[in-house]
Biotite code that builds the C-alpha atoms (Angstrom):
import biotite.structure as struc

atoms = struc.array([
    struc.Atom([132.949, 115.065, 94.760], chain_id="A", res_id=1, res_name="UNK", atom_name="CA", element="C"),
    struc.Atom([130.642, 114.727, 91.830], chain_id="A", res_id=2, res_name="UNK", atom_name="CA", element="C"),
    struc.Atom([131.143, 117.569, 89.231], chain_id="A", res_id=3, res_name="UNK", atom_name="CA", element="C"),
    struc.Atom([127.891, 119.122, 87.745], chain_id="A", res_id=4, res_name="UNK", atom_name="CA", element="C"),
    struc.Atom([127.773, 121.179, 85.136], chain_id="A", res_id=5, res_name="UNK", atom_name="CA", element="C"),
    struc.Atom([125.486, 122.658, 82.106], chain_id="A", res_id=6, res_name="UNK", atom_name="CA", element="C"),
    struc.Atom([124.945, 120.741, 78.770], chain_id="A", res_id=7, res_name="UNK", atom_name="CA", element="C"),
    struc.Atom([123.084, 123.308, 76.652], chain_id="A", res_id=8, res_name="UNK", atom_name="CA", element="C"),
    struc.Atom([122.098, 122.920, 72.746], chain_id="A", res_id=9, res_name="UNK", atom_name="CA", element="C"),
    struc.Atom([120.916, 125.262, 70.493], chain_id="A", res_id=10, res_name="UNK", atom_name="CA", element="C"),
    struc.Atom([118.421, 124.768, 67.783], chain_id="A", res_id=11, res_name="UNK", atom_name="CA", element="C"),
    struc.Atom([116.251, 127.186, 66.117], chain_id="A", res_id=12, res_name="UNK", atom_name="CA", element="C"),
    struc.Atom([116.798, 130.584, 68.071], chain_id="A", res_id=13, res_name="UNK", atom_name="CA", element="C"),
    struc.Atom([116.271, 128.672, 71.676], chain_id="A", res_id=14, res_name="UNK", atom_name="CA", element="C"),
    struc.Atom([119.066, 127.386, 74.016], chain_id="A", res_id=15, res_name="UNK", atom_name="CA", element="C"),
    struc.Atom([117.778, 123.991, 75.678], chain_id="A", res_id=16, res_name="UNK", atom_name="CA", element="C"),
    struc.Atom([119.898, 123.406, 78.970], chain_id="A", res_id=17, res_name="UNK", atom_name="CA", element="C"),
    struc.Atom([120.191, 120.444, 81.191], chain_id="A", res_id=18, res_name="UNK", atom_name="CA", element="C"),
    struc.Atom([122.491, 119.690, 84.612], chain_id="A", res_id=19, res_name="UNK", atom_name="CA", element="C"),
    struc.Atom([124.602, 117.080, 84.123], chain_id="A", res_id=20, res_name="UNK", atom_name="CA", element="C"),
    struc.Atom([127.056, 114.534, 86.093], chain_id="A", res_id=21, res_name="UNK", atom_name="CA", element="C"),
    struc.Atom([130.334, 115.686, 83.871], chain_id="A", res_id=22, res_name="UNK", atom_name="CA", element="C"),
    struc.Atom([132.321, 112.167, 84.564], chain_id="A", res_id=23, res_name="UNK", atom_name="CA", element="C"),
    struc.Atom([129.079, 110.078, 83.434], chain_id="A", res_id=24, res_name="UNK", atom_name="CA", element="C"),
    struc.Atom([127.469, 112.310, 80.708], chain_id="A", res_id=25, res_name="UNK", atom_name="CA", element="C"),
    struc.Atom([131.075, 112.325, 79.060], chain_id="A", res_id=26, res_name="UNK", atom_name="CA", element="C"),
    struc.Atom([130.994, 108.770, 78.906], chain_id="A", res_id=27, res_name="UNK", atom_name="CA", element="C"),
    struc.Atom([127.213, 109.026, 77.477], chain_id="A", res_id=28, res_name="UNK", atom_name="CA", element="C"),
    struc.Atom([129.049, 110.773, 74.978], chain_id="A", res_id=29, res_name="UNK", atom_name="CA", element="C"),
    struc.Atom([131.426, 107.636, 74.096], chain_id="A", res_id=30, res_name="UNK", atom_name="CA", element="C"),
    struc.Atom([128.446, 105.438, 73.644], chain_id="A", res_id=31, res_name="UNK", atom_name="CA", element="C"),
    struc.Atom([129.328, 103.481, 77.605], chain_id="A", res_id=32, res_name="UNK", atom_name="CA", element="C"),
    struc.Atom([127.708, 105.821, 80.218], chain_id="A", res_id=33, res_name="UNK", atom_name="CA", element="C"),
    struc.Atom([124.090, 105.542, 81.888], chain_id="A", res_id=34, res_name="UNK", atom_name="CA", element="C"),
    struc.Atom([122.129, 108.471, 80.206], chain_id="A", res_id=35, res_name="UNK", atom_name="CA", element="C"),
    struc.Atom([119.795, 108.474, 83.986], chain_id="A", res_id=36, res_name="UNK", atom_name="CA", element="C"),
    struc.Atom([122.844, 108.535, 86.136], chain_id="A", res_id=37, res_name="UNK", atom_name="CA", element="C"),
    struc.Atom([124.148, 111.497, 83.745], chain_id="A", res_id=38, res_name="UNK", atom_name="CA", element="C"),
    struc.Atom([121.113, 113.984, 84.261], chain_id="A", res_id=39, res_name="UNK", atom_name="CA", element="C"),
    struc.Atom([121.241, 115.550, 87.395], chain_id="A", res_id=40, res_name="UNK", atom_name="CA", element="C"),
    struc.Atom([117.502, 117.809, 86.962], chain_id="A", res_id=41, res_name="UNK", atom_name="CA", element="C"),
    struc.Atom([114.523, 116.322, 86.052], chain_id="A", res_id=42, res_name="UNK", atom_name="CA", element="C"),
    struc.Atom([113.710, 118.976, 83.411], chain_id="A", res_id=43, res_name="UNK", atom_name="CA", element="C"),
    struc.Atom([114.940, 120.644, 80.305], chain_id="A", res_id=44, res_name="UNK", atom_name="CA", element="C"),
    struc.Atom([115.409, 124.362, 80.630], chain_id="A", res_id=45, res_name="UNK", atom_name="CA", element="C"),
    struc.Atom([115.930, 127.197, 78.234], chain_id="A", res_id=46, res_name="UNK", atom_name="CA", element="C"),
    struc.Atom([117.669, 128.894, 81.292], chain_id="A", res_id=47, res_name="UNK", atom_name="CA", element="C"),
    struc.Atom([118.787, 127.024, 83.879], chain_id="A", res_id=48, res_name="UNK", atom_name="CA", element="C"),
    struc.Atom([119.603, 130.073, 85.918], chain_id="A", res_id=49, res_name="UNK", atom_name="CA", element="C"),
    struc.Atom([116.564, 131.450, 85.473], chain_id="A", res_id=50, res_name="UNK", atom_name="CA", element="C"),
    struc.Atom([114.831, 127.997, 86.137], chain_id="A", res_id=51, res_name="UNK", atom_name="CA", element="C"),
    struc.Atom([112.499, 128.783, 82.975], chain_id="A", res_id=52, res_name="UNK", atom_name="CA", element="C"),
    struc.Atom([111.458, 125.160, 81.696], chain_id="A", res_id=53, res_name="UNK", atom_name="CA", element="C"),
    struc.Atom([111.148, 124.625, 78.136], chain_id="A", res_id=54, res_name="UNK", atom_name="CA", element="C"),
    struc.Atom([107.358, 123.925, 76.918], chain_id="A", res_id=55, res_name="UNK", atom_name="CA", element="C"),
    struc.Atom([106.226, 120.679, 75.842], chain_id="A", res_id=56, res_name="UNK", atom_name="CA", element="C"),
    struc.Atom([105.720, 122.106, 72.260], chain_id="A", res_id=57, res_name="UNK", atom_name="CA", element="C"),
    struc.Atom([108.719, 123.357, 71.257], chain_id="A", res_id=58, res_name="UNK", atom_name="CA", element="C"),
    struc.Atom([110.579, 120.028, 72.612], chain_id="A", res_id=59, res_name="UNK", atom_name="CA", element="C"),
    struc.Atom([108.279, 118.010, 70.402], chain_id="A", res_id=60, res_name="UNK", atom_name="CA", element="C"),
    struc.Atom([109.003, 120.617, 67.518], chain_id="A", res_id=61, res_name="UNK", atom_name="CA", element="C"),
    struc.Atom([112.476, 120.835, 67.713], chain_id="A", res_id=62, res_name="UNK", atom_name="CA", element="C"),
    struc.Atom([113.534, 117.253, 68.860], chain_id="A", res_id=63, res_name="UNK", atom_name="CA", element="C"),
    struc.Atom([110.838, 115.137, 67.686], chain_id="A", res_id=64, res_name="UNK", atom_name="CA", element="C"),
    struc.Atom([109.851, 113.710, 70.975], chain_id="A", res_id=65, res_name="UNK", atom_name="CA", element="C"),
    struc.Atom([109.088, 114.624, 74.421], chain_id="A", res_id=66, res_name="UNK", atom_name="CA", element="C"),
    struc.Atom([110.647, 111.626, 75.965], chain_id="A", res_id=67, res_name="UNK", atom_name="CA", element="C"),
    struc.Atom([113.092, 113.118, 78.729], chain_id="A", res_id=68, res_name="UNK", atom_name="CA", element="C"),
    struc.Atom([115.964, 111.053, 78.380], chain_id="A", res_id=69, res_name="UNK", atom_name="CA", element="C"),
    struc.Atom([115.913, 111.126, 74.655], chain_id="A", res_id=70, res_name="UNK", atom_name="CA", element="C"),
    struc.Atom([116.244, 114.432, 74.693], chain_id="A", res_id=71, res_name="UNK", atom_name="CA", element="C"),
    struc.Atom([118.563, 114.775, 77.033], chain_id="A", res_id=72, res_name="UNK", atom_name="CA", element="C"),
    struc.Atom([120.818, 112.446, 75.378], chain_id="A", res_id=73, res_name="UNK", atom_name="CA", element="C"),
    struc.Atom([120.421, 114.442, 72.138], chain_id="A", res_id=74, res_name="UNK", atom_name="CA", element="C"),
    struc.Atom([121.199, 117.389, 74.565], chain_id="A", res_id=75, res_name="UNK", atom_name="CA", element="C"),
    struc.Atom([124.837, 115.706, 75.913], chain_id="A", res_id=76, res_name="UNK", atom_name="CA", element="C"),
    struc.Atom([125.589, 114.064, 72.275], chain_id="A", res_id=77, res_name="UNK", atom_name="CA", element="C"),
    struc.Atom([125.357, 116.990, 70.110], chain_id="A", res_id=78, res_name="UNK", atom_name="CA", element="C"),
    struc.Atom([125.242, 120.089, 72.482], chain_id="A", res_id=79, res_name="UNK", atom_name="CA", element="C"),
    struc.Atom([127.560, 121.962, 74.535], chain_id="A", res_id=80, res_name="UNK", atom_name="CA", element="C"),
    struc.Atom([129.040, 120.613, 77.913], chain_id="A", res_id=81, res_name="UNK", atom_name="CA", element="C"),
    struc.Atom([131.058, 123.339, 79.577], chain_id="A", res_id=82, res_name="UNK", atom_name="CA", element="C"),
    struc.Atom([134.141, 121.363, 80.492], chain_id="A", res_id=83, res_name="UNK", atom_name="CA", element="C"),
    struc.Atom([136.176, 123.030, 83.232], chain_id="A", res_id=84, res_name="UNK", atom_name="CA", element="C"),
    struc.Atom([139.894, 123.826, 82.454], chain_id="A", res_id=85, res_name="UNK", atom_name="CA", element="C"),
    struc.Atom([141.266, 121.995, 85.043], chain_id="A", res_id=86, res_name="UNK", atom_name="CA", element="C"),
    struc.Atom([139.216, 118.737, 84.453], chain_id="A", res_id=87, res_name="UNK", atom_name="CA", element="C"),
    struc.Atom([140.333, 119.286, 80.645], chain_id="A", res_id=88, res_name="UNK", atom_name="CA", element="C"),
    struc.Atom([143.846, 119.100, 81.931], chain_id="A", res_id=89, res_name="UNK", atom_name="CA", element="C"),
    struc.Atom([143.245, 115.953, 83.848], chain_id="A", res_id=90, res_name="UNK", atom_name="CA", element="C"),
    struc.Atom([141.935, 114.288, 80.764], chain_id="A", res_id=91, res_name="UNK", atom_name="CA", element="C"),
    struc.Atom([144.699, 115.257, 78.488], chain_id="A", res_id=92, res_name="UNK", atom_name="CA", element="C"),
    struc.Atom([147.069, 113.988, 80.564], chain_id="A", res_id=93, res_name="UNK", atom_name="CA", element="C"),
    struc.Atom([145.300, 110.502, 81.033], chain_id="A", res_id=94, res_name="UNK", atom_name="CA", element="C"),
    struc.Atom([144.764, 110.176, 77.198], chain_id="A", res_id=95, res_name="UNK", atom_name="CA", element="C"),
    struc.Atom([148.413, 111.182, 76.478], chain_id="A", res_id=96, res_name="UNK", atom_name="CA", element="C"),
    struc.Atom([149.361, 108.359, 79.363], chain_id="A", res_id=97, res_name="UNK", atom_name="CA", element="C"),
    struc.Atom([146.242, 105.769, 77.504], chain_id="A", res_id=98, res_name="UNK", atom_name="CA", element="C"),
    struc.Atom([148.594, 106.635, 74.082], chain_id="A", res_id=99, res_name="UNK", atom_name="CA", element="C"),
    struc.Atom([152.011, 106.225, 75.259], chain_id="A", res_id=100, res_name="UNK", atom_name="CA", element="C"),
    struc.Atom([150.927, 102.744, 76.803], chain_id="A", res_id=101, res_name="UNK", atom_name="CA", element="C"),
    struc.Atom([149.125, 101.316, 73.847], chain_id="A", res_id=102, res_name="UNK", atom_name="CA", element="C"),
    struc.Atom([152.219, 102.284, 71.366], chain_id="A", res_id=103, res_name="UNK", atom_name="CA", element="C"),
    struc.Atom([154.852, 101.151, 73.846], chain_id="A", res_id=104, res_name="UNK", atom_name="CA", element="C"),
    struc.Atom([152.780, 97.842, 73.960], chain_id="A", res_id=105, res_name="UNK", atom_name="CA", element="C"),
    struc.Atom([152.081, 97.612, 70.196], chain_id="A", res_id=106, res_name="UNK", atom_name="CA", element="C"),
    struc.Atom([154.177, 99.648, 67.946], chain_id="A", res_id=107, res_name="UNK", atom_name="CA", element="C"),
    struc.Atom([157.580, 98.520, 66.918], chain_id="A", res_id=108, res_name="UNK", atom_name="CA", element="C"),
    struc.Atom([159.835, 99.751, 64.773], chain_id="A", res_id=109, res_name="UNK", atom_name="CA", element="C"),
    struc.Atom([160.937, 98.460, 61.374], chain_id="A", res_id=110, res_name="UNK", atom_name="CA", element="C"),
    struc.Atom([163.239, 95.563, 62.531], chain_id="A", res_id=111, res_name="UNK", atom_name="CA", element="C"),
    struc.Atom([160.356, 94.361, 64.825], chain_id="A", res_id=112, res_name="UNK", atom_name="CA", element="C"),
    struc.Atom([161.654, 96.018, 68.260], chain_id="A", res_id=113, res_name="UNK", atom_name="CA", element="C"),
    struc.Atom([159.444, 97.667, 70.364], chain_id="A", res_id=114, res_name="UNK", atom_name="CA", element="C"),
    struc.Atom([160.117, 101.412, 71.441], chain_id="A", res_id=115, res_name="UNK", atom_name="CA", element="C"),
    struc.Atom([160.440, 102.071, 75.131], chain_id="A", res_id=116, res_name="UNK", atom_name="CA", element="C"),
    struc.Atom([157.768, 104.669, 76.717], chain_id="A", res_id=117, res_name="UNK", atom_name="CA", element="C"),
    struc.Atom([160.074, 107.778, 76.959], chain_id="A", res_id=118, res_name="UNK", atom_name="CA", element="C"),
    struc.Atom([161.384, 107.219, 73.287], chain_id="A", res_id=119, res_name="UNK", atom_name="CA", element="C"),
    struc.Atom([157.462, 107.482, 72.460], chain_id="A", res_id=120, res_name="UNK", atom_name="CA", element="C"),
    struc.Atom([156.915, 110.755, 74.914], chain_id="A", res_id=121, res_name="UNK", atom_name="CA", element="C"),
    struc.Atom([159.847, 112.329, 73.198], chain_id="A", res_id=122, res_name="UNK", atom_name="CA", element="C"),
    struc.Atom([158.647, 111.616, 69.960], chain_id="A", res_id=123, res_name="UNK", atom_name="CA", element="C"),
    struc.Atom([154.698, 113.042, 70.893], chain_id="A", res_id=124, res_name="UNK", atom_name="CA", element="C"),
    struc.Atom([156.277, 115.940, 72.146], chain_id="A", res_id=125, res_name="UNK", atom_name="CA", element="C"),
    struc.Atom([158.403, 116.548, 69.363], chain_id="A", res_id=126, res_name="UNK", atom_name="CA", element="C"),
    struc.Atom([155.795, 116.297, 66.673], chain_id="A", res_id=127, res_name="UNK", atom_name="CA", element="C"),
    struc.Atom([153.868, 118.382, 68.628], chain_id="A", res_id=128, res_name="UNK", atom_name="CA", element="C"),
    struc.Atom([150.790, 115.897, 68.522], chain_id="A", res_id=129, res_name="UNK", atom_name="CA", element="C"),
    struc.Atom([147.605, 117.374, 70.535], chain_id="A", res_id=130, res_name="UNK", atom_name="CA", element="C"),
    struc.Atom([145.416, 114.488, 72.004], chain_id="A", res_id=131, res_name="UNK", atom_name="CA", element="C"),
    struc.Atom([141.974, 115.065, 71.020], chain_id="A", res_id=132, res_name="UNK", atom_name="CA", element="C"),
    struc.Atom([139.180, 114.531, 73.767], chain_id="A", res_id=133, res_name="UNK", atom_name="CA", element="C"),
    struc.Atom([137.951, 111.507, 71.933], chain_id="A", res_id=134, res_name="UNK", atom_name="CA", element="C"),
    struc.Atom([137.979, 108.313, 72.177], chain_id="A", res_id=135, res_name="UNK", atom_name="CA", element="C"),
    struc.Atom([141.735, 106.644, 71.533], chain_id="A", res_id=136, res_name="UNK", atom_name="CA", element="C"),
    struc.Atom([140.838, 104.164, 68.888], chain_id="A", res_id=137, res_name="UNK", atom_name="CA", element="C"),
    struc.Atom([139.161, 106.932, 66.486], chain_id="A", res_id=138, res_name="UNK", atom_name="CA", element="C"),
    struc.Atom([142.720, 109.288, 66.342], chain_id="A", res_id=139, res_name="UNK", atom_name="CA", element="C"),
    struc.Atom([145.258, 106.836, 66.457], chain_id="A", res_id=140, res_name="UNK", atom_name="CA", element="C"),
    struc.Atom([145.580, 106.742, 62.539], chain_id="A", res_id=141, res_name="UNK", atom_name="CA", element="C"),
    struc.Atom([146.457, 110.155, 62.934], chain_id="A", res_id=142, res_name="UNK", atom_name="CA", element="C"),
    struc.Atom([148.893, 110.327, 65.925], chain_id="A", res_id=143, res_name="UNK", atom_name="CA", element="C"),
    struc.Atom([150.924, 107.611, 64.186], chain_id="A", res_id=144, res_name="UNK", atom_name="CA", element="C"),
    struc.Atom([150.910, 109.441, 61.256], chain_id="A", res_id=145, res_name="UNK", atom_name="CA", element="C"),
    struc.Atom([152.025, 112.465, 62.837], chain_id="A", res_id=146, res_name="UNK", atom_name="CA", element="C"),
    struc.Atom([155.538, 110.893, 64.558], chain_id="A", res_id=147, res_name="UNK", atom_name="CA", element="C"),
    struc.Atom([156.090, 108.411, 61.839], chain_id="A", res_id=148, res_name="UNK", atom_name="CA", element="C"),
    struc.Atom([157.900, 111.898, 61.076], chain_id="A", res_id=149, res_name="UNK", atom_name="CA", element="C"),
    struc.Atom([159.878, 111.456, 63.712], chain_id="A", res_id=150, res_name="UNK", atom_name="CA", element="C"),
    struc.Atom([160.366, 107.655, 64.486], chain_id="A", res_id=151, res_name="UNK", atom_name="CA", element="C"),
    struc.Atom([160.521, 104.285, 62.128], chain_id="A", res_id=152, res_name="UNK", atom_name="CA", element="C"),
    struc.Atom([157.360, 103.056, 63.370], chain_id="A", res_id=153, res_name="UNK", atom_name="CA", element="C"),
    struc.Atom([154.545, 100.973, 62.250], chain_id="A", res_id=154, res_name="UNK", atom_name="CA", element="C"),
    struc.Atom([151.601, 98.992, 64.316], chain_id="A", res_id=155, res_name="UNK", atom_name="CA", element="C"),
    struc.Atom([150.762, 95.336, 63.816], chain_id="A", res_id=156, res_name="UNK", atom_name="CA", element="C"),
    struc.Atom([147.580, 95.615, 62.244], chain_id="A", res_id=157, res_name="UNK", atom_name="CA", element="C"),
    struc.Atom([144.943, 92.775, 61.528], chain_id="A", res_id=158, res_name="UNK", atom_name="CA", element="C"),
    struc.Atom([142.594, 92.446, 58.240], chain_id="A", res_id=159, res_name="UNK", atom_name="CA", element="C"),
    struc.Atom([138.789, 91.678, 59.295], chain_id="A", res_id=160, res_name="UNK", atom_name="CA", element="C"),
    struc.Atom([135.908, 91.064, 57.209], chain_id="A", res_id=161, res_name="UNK", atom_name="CA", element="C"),
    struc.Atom([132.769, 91.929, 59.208], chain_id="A", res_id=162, res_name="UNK", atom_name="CA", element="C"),
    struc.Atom([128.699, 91.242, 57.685], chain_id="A", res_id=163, res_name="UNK", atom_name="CA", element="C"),
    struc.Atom([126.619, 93.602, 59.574], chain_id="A", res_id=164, res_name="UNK", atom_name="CA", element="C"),
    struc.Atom([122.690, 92.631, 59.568], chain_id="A", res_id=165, res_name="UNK", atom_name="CA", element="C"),
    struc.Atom([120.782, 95.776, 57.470], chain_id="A", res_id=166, res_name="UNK", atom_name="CA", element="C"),
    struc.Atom([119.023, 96.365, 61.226], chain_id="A", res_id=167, res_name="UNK", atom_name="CA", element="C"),
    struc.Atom([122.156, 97.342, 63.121], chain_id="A", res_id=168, res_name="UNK", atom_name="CA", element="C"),
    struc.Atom([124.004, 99.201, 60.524], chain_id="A", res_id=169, res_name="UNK", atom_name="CA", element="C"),
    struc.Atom([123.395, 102.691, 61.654], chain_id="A", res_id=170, res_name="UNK", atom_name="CA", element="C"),
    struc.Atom([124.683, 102.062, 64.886], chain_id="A", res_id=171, res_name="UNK", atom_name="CA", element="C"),
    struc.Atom([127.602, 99.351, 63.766], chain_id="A", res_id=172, res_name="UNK", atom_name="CA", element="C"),
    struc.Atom([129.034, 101.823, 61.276], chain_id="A", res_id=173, res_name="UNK", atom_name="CA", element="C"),
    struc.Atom([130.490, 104.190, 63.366], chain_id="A", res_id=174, res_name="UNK", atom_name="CA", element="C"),
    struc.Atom([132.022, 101.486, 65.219], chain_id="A", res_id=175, res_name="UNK", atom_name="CA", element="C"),
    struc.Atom([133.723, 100.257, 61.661], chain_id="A", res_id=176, res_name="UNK", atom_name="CA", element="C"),
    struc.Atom([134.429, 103.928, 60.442], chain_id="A", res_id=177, res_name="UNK", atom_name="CA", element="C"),
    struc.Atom([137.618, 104.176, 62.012], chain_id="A", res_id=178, res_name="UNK", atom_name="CA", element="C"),
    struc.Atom([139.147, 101.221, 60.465], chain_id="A", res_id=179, res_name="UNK", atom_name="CA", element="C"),
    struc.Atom([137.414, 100.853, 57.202], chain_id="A", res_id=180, res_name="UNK", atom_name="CA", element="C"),
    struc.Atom([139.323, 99.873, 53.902], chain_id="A", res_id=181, res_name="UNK", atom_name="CA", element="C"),
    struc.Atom([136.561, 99.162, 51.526], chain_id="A", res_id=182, res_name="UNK", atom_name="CA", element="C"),
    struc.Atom([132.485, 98.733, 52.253], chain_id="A", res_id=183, res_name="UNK", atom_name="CA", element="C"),
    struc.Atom([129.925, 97.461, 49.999], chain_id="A", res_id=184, res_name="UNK", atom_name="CA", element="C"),
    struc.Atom([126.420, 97.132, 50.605], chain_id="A", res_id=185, res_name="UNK", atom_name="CA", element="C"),
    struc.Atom([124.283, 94.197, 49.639], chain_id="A", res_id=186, res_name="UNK", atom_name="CA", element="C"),
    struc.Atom([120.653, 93.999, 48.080], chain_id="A", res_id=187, res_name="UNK", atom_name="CA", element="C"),
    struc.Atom([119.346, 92.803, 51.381], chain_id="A", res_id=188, res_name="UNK", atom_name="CA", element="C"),
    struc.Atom([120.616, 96.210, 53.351], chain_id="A", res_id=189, res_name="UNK", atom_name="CA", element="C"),
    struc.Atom([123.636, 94.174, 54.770], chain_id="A", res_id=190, res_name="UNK", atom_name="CA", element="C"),
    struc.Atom([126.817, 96.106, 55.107], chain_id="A", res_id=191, res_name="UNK", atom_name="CA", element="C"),
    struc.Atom([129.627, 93.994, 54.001], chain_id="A", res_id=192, res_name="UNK", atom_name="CA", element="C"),
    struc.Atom([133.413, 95.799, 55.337], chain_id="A", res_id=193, res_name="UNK", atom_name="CA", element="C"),
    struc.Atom([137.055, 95.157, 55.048], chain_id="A", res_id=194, res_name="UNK", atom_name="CA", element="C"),
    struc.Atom([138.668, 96.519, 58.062], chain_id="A", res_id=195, res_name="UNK", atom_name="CA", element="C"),
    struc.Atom([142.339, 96.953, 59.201], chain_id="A", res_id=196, res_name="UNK", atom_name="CA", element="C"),
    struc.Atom([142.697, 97.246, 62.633], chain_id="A", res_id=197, res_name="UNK", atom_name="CA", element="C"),
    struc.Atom([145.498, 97.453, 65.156], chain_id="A", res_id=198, res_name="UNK", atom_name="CA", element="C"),
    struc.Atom([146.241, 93.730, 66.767], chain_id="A", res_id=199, res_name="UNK", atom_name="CA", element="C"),
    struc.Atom([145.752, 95.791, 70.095], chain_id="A", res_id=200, res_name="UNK", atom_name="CA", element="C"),
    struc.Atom([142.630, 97.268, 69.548], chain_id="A", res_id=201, res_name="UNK", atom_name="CA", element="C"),
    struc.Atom([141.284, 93.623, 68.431], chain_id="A", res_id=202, res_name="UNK", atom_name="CA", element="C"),
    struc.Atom([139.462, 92.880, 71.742], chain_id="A", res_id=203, res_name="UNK", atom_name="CA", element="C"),
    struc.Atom([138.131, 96.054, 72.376], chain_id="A", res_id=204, res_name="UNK", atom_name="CA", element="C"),
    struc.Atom([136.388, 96.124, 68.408], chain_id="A", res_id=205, res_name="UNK", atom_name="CA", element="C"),
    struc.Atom([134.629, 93.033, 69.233], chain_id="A", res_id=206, res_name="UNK", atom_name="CA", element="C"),
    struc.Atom([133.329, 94.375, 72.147], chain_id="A", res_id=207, res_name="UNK", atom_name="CA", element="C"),
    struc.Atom([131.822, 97.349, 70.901], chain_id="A", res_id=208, res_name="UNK", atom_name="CA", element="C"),
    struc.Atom([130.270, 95.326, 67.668], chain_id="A", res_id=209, res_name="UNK", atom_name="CA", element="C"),
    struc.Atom([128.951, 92.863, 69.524], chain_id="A", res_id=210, res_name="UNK", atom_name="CA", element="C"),
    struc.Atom([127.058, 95.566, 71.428], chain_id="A", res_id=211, res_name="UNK", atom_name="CA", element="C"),
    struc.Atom([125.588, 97.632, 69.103], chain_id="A", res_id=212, res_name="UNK", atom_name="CA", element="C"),
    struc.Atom([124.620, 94.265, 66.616], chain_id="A", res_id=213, res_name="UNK", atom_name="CA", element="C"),
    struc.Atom([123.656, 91.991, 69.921], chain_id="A", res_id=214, res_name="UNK", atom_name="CA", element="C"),
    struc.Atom([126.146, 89.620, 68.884], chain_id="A", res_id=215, res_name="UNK", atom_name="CA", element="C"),
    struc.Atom([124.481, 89.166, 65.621], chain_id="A", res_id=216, res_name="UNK", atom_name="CA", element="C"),
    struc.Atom([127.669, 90.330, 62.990], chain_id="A", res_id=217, res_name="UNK", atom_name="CA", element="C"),
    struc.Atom([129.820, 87.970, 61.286], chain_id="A", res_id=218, res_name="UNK", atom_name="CA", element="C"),
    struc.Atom([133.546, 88.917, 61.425], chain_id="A", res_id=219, res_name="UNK", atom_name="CA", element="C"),
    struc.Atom([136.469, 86.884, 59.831], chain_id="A", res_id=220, res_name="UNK", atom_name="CA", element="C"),
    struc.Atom([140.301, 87.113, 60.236], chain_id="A", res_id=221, res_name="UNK", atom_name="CA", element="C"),
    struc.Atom([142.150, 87.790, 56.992], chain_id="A", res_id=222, res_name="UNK", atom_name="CA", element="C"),
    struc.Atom([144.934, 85.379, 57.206], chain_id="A", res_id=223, res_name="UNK", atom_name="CA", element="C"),
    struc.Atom([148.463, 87.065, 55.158], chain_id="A", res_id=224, res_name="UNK", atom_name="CA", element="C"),
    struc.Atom([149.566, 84.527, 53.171], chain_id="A", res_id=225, res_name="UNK", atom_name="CA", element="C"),
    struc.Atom([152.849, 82.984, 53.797], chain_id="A", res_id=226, res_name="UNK", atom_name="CA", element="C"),
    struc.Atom([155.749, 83.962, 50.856], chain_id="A", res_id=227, res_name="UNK", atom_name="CA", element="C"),
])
């Protein structure tokens, strides 16, 4: 059964409400989902309740445009999307499974052994790490961090240099944010970036640059030198 809910923003003294496919807006949210197959009414409201529609003018004024979808995504991206508890619940528990299965696959601890799944549990638990509802990739710096307290562990991680043309660099750099170690940018508008990034996550960065630059950034493998 499809779950639709409200996705409201405020801006300016007026509340600008949409209906929304929860499941698909939330991945709108993460950059993958289908911003048409996330908006369930074919009009912005300033009460959906009420079914009072929101003028042409003060879309324009307050958002710039008065394309629909545009808006809308503005609406899902930076707005409110009232999230019920028990579909909260649900996703904590399938992030906490998506961060138990990437350590157990990728973390080791000092002598190179990898830690078994209820060693990692035991250790989330005990740190008392809260899974954010974000995106894995962007907060696992800080769960790490947080039961590196606890446990003698440390992720393989692999130095990247990526060039990112000057016409993709708004949308490339929060892609690189997470895992950025140094930036500079060139006379041309080019981003130039050292990255670190977990050897797990490798796949799944190239993915998401390649999107957002159509394929067009340069990335390079740091190779450690041998002692």
């Amino acid at each position: 059964m499809v779950k639709q809910v409200p996705a409201k923003l405020k801006r300016d003294g007026k509340t600008f409400e949409i209906l929304i496919d929860l499941d698909e807006a939330l991945k709108v949210r993460e950059g993958k989902g289908n911003i048409s197959s996330a908006v369930v009414t074919n009009s912005i409201f300033y009460n959906i309740k009420s079914g009072e529609v929101a003028s042409s003018s003060d879309l324009l004024k307050i958002f710039g445009t008065e394309d629909f979808f545009v808006i809308c995504e503005k609406i899902i991206k930076s707005g409110e999307i009232e999230v019920p508890s028990e579909y909260l619940k649900k996703e904590t528990e399938q992030k906490y499974k998506q961060v138990v299965d990437f350590l157990s696959k990728n973390a080791a601890d000092q002598n190179g052994r990898p830690y078994t799944p209820d060693r990692i549990i035991n250790a989330l638990k005990e740190a008392k790490v809260q899974i954010k509802d974000k995106p894995i990739d962007s907060q696992i710096a800080d769960i790490l961090s947080s039961i590196q307290k606890i446990l003698p562990i440390k992720l393989e991680m692999k130095k990247i240099i990526v060039n990112i043309p000057a016409q993709h660099t708004g949308k490339a750099y929060g892609v690189i944010s997470n895992y950025k170690e140094r930036e500079e940018w060139l006379s041309n508008g080019d981003l130039k970036a050292d990255l670190s990034i977990p050897a797990g996550m490798i796949m799944d960065f190239y993915d998401k640059l390649n999107s957002v630059t159509h394929g067009s950034a340069f990335a390079e493998e740091v190779k450690e030198k041998k002692k």
